[in-house]
N, C-alpha and C positions, 0 to 999 in steps of 0.2 A: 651435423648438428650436435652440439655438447647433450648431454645427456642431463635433467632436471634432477638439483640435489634435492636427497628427502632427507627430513627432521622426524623427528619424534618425540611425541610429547602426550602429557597424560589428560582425557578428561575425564571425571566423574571415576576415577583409577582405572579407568581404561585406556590402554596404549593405542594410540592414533600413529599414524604414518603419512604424512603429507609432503607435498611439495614447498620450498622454501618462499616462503613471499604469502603463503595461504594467510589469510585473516582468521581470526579463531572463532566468528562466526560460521562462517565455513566448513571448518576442521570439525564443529561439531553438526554440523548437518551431512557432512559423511558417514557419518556412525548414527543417523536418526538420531540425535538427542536435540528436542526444541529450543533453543532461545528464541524467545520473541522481538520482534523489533518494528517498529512500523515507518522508521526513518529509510532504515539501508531497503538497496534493493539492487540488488544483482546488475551488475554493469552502468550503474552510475554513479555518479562523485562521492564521497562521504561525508555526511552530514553531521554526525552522531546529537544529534538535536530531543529526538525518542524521550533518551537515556532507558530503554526498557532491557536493554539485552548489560546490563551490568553482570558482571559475574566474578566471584571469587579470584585470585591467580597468587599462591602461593609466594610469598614474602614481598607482596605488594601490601603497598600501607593502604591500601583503600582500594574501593571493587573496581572493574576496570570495564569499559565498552567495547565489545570482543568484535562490533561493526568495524571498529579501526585500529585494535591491536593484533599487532603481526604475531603469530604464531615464533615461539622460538624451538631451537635443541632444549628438550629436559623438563621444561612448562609443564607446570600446573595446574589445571583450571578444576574449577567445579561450576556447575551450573545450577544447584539445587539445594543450596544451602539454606538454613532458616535465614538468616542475613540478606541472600539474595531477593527470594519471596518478596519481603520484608521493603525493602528498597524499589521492587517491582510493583508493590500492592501502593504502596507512598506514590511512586512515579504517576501510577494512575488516576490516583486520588488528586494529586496537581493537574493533571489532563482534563477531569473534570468538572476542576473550579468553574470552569464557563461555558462547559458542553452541555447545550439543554437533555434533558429525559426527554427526547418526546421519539426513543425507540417505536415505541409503536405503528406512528406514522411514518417513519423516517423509511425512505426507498433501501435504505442499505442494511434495515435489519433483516437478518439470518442470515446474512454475509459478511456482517461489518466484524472488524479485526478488532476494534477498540472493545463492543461489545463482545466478543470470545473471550478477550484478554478479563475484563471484568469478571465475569462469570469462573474463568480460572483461578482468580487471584482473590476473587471475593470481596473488591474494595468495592462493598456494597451502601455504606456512608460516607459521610463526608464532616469534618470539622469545620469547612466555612460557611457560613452562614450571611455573609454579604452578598448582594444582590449581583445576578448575574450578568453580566456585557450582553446585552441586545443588539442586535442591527438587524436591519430589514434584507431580506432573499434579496439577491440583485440577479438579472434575465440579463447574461450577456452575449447571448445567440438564440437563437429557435432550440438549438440541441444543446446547451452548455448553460446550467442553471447553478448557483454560488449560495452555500448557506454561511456567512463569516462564524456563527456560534459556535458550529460543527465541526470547525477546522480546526483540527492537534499543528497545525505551523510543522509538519513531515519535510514540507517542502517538496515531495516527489515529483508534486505535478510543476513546481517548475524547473527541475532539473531534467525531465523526459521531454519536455516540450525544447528545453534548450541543448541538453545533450544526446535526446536520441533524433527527436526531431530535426535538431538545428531550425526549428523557426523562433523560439526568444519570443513568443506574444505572453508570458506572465511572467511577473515578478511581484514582490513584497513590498508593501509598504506600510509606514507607521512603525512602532518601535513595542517592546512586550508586549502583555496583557492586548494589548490593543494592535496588533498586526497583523498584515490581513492581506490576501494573496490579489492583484491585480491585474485586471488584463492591458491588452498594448495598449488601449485606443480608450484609457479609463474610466469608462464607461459602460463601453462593449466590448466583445473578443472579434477581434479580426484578423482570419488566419486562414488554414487551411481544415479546420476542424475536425481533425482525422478521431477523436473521443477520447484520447489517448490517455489524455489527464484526468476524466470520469472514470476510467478502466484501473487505470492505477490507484485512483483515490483511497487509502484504506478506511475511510469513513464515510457519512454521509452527504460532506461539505461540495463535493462538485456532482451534480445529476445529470442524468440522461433528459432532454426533451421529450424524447418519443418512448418513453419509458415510466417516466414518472406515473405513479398514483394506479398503475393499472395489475399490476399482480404483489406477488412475495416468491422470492426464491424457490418456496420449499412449495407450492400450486405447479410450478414448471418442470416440463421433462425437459432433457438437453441433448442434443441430436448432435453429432459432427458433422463436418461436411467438407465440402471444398468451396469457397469462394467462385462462384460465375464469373463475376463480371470482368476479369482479363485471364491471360496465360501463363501468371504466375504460380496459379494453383496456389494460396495461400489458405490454411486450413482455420475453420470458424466454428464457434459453436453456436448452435441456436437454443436459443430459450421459446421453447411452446406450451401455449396451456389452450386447450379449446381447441388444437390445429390450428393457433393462430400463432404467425412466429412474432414474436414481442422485443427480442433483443439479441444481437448478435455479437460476441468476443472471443478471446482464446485464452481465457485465463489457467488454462492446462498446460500452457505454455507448447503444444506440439505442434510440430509442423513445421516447415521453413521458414516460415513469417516470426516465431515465437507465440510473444503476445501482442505483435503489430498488427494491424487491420489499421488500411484507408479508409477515405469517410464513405468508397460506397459500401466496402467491405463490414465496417462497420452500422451505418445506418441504411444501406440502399437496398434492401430487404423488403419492401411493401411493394415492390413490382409484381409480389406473388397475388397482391391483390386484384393485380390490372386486369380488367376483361379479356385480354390477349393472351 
């Protein structure tokens, strides 16, 4: 087997060494340095839709999306320029033309990426002052609940249901300002609803059924474990508060599964309540 050529290249004037084909999102999460992004996401297609992870790249006429530029020999990059910030704090500020505030109640706060990023970047007002796109929660399972306001268009959840899944039950439809993720059966979701696209969501916009309204991240301890229910031994974490388990994922990514869990893996957890 040939041997992988390595590149080098600088970020933040730091000398990187990676292998040739790296993205330069990547190259700099080798070395811990943050770019934010909430479109890319490790082993599926690229979107670059975000636009949060722009960054610097020397004698480039304009910032560049480091989710889909390939690392070269000699590169450039900075990631923490006043320019960048700047572009980042903007990017966010257009994410929230039509994202309601209602953090408070929303299941995904203390977890949500959108609000970290905020809080980072300080784009704490807003220039528009036009009225925001409403639509009503749509229920399209027991366990898979839809807020359209909520949704930054990441698109994740329908590229993990189609490219890691391969089941295709969501797609997009309508066009800007007004587009909005759909299930197969356009009304309902029908599938095998393994949670995959709630786990992934980096906002509030897809919910848990058996989860909604009942804690906050930061009331729960989180246990590991090993999934029971077959022999593949896939590893879970549980969320409990009271000794009562509330919710199960692998957002730590460990264990042979990643961050997969089936639907019993992921909801089939209140057996603990069975008399038996």
């Amino acid at each position: 087997m040939a041997e992988q050529k390595l590149i080098k290249l600088k970020i933040n004037e730091r000398e990187v060494q990676v292998p040739q084909g790296t993205l330069v999102i990547e190259a700099t999460r080798r070395i811990g340095t943050e770019v934010p992004s909430f479109c890319y996401y490790p082993g599926l297609s690229l979107q670059a839709a975000c636009r949060m992870c722009l960054v610097e790249v020397e004698k480039a006429p304009k910032l560049q999306a480091a989710c889909t530029l390939v690392a070269t020999e000699g590169m450039m990059v900075r990631t923490d320029t006043e320019q960048v910030r700047q572009a980042r704090k903007y990017m966010l500020e257009f994410l929230l033309t039509n994202h309601p505030l209602d953090c408070p109640v929303c299941d995904k706060g203390g977890e949500c990426e959108l609000q970290d990023m905020v809080f980072r970047y300080g784009a704490d007002s807003s220039r528009f002052v036009e009225e925001k796109i409403h639509r009503p929660e749509e229920k399209w399972s027991e366990l898979v609940y839809y807020d359209a306001p909520r949704c930054i268009l990441c698109f994740r959840c329908v590229r993990v249901c189609d490219e890691g899944m391969d089941v295709k039950a969501l797609g997009v439809g309508m066009r800007g300002a007004n587009s909005v993720i759909i299930p197969n059966r356009g009304d309902h979701l029908e599938c095998e609803e393994c949670g995959m696209c709630i786990d992934i969501c980096p906002v509030g916009a897809l919910t848990s059924g058996t989860y909604r309204y009942k804690t906050r991240p930061w009331e729960m301890s989180y246990v590991s474990t090993v999934c029971t229910h077959c022999s593949n031994g896939c590893k879970t974490t549980l969320s409990v508060r009271n000794h009562e388990i509330l919710r199960s994922n692998n957002r730590d990514l460990s264990g042979i599964n990643k961050d997969f869990l089936c639907v019993k893996g992921r909801f089939g957890f209140d057996f603990t309540k069975h008399a038996e």
